[in-house]
Structure formats: structure tokens, C-alpha cells
C-alpha positions in Angstrom: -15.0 -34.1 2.0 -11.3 -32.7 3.2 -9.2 -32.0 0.3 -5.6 -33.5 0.4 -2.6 -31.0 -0.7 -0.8 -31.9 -3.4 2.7 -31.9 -2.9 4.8 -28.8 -5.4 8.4 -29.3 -6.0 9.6 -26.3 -5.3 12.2 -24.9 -3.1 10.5 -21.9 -1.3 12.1 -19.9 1.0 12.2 -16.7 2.5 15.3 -13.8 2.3 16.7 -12.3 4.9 15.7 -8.5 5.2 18.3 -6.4 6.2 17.7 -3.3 8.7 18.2 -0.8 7.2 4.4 24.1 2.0 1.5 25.0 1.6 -0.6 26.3 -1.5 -2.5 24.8 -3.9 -0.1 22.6 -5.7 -0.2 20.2 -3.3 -4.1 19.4 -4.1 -5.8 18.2 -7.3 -9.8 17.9 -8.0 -9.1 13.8 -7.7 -8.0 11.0 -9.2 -9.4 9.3 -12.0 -12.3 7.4 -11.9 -12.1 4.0 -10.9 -13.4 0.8 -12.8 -16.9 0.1 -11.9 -16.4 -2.9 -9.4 -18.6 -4.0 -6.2 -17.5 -1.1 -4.2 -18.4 2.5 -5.6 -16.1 4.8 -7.3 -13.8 7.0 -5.9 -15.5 10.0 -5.3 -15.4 13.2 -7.5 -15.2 16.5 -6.9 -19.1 17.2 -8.0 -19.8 14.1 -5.6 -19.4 15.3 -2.0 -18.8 12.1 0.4 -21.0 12.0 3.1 -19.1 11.6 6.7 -18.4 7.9 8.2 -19.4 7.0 11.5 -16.4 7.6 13.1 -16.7 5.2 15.5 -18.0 2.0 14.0 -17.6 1.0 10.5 -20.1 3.0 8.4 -23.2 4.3 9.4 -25.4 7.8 8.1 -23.0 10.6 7.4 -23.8 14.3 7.5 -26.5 16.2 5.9 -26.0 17.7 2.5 -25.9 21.5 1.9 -29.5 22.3 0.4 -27.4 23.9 -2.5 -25.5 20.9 -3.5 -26.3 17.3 -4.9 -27.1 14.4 -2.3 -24.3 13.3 -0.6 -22.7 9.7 -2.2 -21.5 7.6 0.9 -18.4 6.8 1.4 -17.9 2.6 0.5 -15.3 0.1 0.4 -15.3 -3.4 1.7 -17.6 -6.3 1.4 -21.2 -4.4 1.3 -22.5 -8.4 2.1 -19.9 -9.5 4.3 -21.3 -10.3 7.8 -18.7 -11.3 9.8 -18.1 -10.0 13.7 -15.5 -7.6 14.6 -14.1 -7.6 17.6 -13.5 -4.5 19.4 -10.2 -4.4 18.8 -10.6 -4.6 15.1 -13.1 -1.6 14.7 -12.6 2.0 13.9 -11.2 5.0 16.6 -13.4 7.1 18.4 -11.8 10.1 16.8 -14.9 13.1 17.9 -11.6 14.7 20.1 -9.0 14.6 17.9 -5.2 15.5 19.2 -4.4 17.7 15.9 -6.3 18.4 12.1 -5.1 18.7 9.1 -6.5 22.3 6.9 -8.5 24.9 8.2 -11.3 24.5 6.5 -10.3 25.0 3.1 -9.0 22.5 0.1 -6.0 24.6 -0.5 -5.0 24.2 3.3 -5.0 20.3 3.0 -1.3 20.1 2.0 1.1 17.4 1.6 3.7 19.0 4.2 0.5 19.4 7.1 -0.2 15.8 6.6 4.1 15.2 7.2 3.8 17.5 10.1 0.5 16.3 11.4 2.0 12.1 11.1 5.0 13.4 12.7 3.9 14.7 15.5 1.2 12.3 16.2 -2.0 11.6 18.5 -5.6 11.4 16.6 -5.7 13.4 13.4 -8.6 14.3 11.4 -9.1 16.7 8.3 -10.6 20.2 7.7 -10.4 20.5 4.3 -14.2 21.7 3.5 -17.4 20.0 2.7 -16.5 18.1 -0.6 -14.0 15.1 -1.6 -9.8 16.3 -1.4 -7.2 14.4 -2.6 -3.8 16.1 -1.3 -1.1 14.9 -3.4 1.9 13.6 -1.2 5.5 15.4 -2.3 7.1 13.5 0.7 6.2 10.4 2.8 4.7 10.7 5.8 6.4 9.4 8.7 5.7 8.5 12.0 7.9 9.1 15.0 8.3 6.3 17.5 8.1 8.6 20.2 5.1 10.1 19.6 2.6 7.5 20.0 0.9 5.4 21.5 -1.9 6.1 19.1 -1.1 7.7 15.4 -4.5 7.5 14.3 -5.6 9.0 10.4 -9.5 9.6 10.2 -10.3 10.9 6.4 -14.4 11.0 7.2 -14.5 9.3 4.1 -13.8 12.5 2.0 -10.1 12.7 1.7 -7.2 10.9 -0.9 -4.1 10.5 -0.2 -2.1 10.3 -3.4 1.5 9.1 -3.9 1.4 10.8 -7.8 2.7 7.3 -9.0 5.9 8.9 -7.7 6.3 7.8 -3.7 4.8 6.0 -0.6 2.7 7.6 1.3 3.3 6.7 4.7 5.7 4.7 7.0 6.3 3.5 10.1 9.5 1.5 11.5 10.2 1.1 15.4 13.6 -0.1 14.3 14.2 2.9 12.1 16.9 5.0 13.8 16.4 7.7 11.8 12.4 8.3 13.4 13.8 7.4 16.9 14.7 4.2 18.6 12.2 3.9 21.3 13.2 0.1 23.1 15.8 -2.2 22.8 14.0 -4.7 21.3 12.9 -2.6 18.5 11.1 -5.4 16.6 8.5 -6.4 19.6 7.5 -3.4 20.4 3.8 -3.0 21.4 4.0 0.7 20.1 3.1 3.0 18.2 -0.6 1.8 17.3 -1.3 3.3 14.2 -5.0 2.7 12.6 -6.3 4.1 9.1 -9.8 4.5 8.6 -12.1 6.6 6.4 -9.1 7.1 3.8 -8.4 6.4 0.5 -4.6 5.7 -0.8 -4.2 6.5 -4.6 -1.2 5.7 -6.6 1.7 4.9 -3.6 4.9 3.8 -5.2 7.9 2.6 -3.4 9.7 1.2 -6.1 13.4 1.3 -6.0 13.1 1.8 -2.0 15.2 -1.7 -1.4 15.8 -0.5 3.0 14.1 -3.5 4.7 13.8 -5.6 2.0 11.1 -3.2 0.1 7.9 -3.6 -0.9 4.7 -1.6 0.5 3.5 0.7 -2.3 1.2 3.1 -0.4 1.7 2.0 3.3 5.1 -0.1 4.7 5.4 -0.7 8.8 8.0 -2.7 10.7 6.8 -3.2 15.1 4.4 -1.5 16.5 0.7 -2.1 15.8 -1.2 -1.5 12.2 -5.1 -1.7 11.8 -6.4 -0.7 8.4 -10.5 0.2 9.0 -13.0 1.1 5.8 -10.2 2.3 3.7 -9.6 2.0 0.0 -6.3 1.2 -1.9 -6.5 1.8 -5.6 -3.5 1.6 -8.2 -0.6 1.2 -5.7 3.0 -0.3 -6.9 6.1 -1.4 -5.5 9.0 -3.3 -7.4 8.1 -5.3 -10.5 10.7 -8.3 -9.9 12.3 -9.6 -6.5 11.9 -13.3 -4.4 10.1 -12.0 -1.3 9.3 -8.1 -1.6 5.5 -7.2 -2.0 2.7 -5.5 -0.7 1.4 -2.9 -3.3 -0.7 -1.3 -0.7 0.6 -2.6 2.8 3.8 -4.6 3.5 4.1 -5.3 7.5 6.5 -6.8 9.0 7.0 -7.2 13.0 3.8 -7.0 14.7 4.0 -7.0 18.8 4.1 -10.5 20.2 2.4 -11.7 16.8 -1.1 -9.9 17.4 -2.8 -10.0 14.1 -2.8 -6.7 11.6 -6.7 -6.2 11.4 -7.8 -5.5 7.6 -11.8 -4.4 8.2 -14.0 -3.5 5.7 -11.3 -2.2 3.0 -11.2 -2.6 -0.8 -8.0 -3.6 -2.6 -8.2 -2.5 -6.0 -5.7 -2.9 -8.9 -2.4 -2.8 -7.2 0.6 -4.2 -8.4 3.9 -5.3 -7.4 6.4 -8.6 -7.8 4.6 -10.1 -5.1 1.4 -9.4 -3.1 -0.5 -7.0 -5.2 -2.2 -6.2 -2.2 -1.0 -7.4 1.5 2.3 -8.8 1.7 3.9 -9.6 5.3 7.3 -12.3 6.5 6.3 -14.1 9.7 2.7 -11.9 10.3 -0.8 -12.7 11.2 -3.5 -11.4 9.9 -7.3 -11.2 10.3 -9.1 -9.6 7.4 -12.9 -9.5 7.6 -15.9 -8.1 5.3 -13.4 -6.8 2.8 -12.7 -7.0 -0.7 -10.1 -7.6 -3.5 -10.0 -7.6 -7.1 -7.6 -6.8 -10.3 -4.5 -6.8 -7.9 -1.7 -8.3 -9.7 2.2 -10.4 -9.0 4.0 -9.7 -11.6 7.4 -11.1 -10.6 8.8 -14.2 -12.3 11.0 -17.2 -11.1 9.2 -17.4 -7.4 11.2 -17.7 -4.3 13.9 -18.3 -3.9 14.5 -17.4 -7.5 15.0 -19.8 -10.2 18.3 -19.8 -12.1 18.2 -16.8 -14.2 15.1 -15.0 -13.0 14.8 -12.2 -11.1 12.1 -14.1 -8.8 8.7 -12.7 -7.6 5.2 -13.8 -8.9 3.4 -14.9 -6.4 0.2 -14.2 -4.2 -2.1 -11.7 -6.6 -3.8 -10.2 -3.5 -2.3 -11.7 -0.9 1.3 -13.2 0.3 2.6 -14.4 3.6 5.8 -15.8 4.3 7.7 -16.6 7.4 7.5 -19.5 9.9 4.3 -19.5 12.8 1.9 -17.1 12.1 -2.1 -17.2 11.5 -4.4 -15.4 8.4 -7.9 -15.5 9.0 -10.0 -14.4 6.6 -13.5 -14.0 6.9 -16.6 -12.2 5.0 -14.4 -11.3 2.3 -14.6 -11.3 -1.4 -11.4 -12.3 -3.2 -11.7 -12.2 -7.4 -9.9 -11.4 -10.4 -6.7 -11.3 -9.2 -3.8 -13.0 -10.4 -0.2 -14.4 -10.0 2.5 -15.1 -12.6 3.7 -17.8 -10.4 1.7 -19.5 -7.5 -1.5 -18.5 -5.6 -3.7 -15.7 -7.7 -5.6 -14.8 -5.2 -3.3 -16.1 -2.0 0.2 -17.6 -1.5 1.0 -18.8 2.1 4.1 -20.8 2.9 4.7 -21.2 6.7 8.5 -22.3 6.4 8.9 -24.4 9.6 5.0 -25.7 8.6 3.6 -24.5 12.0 1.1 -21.6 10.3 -2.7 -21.9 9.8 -5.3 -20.2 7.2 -8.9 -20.0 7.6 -11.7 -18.3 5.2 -14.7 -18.4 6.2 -18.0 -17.6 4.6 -16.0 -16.0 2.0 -15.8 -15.7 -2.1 -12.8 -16.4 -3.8 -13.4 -16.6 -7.8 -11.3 -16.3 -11.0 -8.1 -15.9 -9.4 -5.7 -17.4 -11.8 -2.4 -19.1 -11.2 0.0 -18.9 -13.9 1.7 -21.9 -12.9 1.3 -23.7 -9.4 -1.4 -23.5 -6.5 -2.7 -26.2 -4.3 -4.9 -28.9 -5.8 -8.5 -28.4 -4.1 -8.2 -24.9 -3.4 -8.1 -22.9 -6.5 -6.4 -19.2 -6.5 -4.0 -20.6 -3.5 -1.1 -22.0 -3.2 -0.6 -23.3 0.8 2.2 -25.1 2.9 1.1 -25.2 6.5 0.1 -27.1 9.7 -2.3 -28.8 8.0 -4.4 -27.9 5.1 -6.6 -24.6 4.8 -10.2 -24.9 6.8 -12.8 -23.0 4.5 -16.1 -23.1 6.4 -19.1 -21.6 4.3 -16.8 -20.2 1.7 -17.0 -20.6 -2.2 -13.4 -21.2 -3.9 -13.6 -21.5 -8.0 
């Protein structure tokens, strides 16, 4: 039976953006454990990661050395999650890569060879030894607009990238001056294509960075292309309070003639920001397939636009989208324990002009509270669209 939205008074809107070494230190053993969940946690230094298929979306990984323990694959994502992805959405062939990062050793996996390696773009991989690296990030990581098409990060399921709770850890902007204007029509732009796969994004934090409206705690990008492919996000922040800033782990905004940011078998895992503990985008598609989410967090209050004499923020625990047409398709994915101070724990979507569609399908969303509004029928959302959510073989409590 089709469920009929009920109808929230309240004015929602969406605010303008404005454009706006080497050595050892730069490397730890890991981060901390992660909380059990469905995915595995993140791997230790007496845990060596096996390799990921680098061109598909798991798959056997290398042998272990006789004189260590097995190897622990690499996971994230929906391990159940069955749903097709199309070519576009799948991993790099990255077996000839443009440049790597280390020469074979932990201590050469630095945070400035990762800036230089971004910088100067192409298909990067890493050569940082046989066991798990996390290289803790003392600067972003930028890309240049000139040196695409591709900027593609491989970690082989084996390296962290860690912002130390203290910065994001990589950005892209085709409208960003400052990393070279490439067009002039900076914001539909059909390049640089940059994909992330095999990686794991510890602890980004952006807050405080306000240029472009702020928001994307491990990963921000404005035109281009973005595909995110069997990564993991775990403990990433951006701002506490604000109406329409978000994204703990990615914020997009942007994306060439509105083709769809491709999420793929990726686990979302405690982030936290005003909005979006996850994915946050204005005017966006996105197709997110096989993946998972859980203990993200909004932690704004007063929504958007802001209620007299709040700061605003709250909504979308994993997930917000704003803007006018765009298109989120969800598929395959398990969405749980996530929640919102305000509207939509698991997902807040509010297509302004009411053109915009969502569909999950054969999906899980559960326990996903709201803290004060969602849409009746559709627990852990809160939708205004085209017409109301279609949820084919999915399971919303």
C-alpha cells in the first residue's frame, strides 16, 4: 500500500555558498580499534591486510609471508548487499600506476609524499611494506585541476589516512583559484575524476574551514567527478552547528552535468558533524550501492534555515541532500543506528523546487532516530520531493 507524506511545517531552505618531510613522525602503528560492527575492524599492525582486487570490488588478496599470521581481508560495505554495479561505478584498474607513494618501507609513507603524490596526479598506489600504515596527514592533500583527468588513490586495503582529529585530508575544487582554474565554467566541469578505493580515512576534521560553505570532515570536492569504491570512513568531524554545512566524511558539491557521485561498497562509521554525519551534498545525485552506515551522527540544532535563536543544523544522521533536481539511489545498503537532532536519522532529503527523486532498494534501514520530525511511513527520513520515496524490497523500522 503507498504511503502518503505527511505534510511538516517547516520552512526549509538552502544557504547560499559562497566561492571562496619525511621521517617517521609522520606514521603511527594505527588508530584505535574500532567498535565491533558488521564490517571488520580496522586493521592492526599485528593484522597484515591482505591486497584488494584492484580492479573489481574485493576479491583474494596476496599470500601471507610464511613467518607471519594469516592475512585479515580488507572489508567495508554491505558483506550481503547484492546489488549491480555498473562499470562506471566500480574500482580503477590501477596494476600501472602513474606515481607510488614510499619505497617500500613504513617510514617512507609520509604525509608530505601523499601532498606531493595528490598534487601531481595520475594513478597512485602505495609502497609502504607488507603490513597495515596509517600515515598521519600534517597538511591536506590537494589536487590540482590541471593535472587530471584521473587522480586515482588505491590503498590495497592496507593503508589509513589520518587527519589526527586536527585537519581534512583531502580536497578538490575546480573553482578553487588557488589549485588552478582550468575552464570558465568552473562548476560543470567534467574534470578531474578523482576515485578512492582500498583506503581508509581516520579522524578528518574540517572544522572551522567556513570557504564554500564548509562541511566535509575527511574528504570535501566542488566539479569534477568523485567515486568513492570499498573504502572506510571512521570518526570524521566537521562543524558542530550551522543550517546547511555537513558531510563528516564527504561533502560534494557540483558534479559534471549532474552525473551521480558513486558510493560502492564503503562503510560509514561514527562520524559527526551539524548535518550529514556521513554524505552531505546541495543540488547532487547520488548512487550508493552495497554499503553501510551506522553510529554517524547530526548534531546541529534549529534545522534550516535556522530557527530564531539557534545556530541551525541537525539534520540527516548519515545522510543529507539539499538543493533543487537531483536523484539518490540507494540500493543494497544497510543504514542503522544513526541519528538526527532534528529531522531524518538516517536520511534528510528536501528537493527545494520539488523536482528530486529517492529510491532504496532491497535495502535496511533500522533504528535511525529522529529527534523531532521525519516523514510519516518512512521512519529514519524526512522527504520533500517529486513524489514520495519508492522503496522496493527494502525494510524501514
Amino acid at each position: 500500500m503507498r504511503l502518503k507524506t505527511v505534510t511538516v511545517l517547516l520552512a526549509l531552505g538552502v544557504a547560499a555558498a559562497t566561492l571562496p618531510g619525511c621521517g617517521s613522525s609522520d606514521r603511527d602503528a594505527g588508530p584505535p580499534a574500532a567498535a565491533p560492527s558488521a564490517t571488520a575492524d580496522l586493521p592492526t599492525g599485528d593484522q597484515p591486510a591482505a591486497g584488494v582486487n584492484r580492479t573489481g570490488l574485493g576479491g583474494p588478496g596476496a599470500s601471507p609471508s610464511p613467518s607471519r599470521k594469516p592475512a585479515t581481508t580488507f572489508r567495508a560495505g554491505n558483506p550481503a548487499g547484492d546489488a549491480a554495479v555498473p562499470a562506471e561505478g566500480r574500482a580503477v584498474d590501477t596494476a600501472r600506476p602513474t606515481r607510488r607513494v614510499g619505497t617500500g618501507t613504513p617510514a617512507s609513507c609520509t604525509s608530505a609524499a601523499v601532498v606531493k603524490a595528490v598534487a601531481a596526479g595520475g594513478i597512485i598506489t602505495f609502497n609502504c611494506g607488507p603490513d597495515p600504515v596509517t600515515i598521519k596527514m600534517t597538511a591536506t592533500a590537494k589536487v590540482r585541476n590541471a593535472n587530471g583527468p584521473k587522480v586515482v588513490l588505491d590503498g590495497d586495503g592496507k593503508v589509513t589516512l589520518s587527519g589526527r582529529g586536527q585537519r581534512r585530508i583531502l580536497y578538490m575544487n575546480t573553482c578553487d583559484e588557488a589549485q588552478g582554474w582550468t575552464t570558465s565554467h568552473c562548476q560543470n566541469q567534467d574534470q578531474p575524476q578523482l576515485t578512492v578505493q582500498n583506503l581508509t580515512f581516520f579522524e578528518g576534521n574540517s572544522t572551522g574551514d567556513k570557504a564554500e560553505g564548509g562541511g566535509g570532515g575527511a574528504i570535501f570536492v566542488r566539479g569534477g567527478r568523485v567515486k568513492v569504491v570499498n573504502s572506510r570512513f571512521v570518526r570524521n568531524r566537521c562543524d558542530r552547528t550551522g543550517p546547511d554545512l555537513g558531510g563528516a566524511a564527504l561533502r560534494v558539491l557540483s558534479q559534471y552535468e549532474n552525473k551521480p557521485v558513486y558510493v560502492v561498497n564503503s562503510t560509514f562509521d561514527r562520524g559527526s558533524c551539524a548535518n550529514g554525519g556521513a554524505l552531505s551534498s546541495i543540488g547532487v545525485s547520488w548512487t550508493v550501492l552495497n554499503s553501510l552506515f551506522t553510529g554517524n551522527e547530526a548534531i546541529g540544532n534549529g534545522a534550516n534555515p535556522a530557527k530564531a535563536g539557534t545556530p541551525g543544523g541537525g539534520s540527516g544522521g548519515a545522510i543529507y541532500c539539499d538543493g533543487n533536481r537531483f536523484t539518490v539511489r540507494i540500493a543494497g545498503t544497510v543504514i542503522e543506528k544513526n541519528r538526527a537532532n532534528e529531522g531524518g536519522g538516517a536520511i534528510f532529503f528536501v528537493s527545494n523546487d520539488r523536482t528530486g527523486t529517492m529510491t532504496i532498494e532491497d535495502s535496511t534501514l533500522r533504528r535511525n532516530p529522529s529527534g523531532k520530525f521525519e516523514t510519516r511511513g518512512y521512519p529514519g527520513i524526512f522527504f520533500l520531493g517529486a513524489r514520495n520515496p519508492s522503496t522496493p524490497g527494502s525494510k524501514l523500522s
